[in-house]
C-alpha positions in Angstrom: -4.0 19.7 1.8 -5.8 16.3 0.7 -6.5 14.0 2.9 -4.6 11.4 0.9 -1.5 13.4 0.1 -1.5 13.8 4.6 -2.2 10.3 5.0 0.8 9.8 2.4 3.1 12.4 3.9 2.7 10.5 7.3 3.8 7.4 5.5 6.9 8.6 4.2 8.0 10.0 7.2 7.0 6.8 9.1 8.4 4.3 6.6 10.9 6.2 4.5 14.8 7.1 5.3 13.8 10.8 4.8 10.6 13.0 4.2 11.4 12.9 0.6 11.2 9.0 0.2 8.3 8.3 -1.5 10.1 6.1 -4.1 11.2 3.5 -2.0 9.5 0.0 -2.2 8.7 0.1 1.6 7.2 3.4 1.0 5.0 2.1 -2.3 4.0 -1.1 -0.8 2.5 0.9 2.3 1.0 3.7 0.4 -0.4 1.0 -1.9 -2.0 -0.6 1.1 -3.6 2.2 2.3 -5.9 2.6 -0.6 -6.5 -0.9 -1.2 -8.0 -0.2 2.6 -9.8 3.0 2.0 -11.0 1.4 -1.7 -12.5 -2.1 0.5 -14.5 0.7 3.0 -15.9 2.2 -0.2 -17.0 -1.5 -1.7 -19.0 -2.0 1.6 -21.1 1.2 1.0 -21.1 1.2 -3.0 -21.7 -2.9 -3.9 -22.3 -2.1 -7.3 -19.3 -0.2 -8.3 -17.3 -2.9 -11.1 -15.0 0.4 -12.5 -13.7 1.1 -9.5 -13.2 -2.7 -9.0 -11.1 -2.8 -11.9 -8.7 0.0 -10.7 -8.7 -2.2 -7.3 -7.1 -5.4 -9.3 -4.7 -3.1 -10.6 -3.6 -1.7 -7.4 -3.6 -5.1 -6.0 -1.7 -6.7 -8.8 0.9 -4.0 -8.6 1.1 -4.3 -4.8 1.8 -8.2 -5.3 4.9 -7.5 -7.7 6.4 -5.4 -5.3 5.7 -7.4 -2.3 7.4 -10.9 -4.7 10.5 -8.1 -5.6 10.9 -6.8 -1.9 11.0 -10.3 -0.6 13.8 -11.2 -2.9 15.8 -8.5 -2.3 15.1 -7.9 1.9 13.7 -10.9 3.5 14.3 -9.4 6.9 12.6 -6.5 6.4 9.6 -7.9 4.0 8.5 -10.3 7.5 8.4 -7.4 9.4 6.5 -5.3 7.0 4.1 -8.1 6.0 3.7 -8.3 10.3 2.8 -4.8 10.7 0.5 -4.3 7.8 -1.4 -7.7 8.5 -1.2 -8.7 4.6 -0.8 -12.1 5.1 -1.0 -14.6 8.0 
């Protein structure tokens, strides 16, 4: 198994209501975070890499949607998710 798809299976079982969740937007958000992580490690090593940088804003951009949607519809639950991932102080 990938690394990635064990990294995501612990995420879903961590974050989802079952080990099938990987649709929900607590789920996305997480798994979205997670590369955004792994893709700033790789920008430390590889400073001249601008096409993966462009896949990065993507990821980013989509990660902000969902972050704006999940705060409208869960405030509660976008605090304590924006608390345990350290997104924003």
């Amino acid at each position: 198994m990938n690394i990635y798809k064990k990294k995501n299976f612990e995420i879903i079982k961590k974050y989802g209501n079952d080990k099938n969740d990987s649709g929900s937007t607590k789920v996305q958000i997480v798994i979205f975070t997670n590369y955004i992580k792994h893709l700033h490690k790789h920008f430390l090593i590889h400073k001249k890499d601008f096409h993966s940088k462009t896949g990065l804003l993507k990821i980013v951009s989509k990660r902000k949607k969902m972050l704006n949607y999940f705060k409208k519809k869960n405030l509660n639950d976008y605090i304590n998710l924006i608390k345990k991932l350290k997104i924003r102080k």
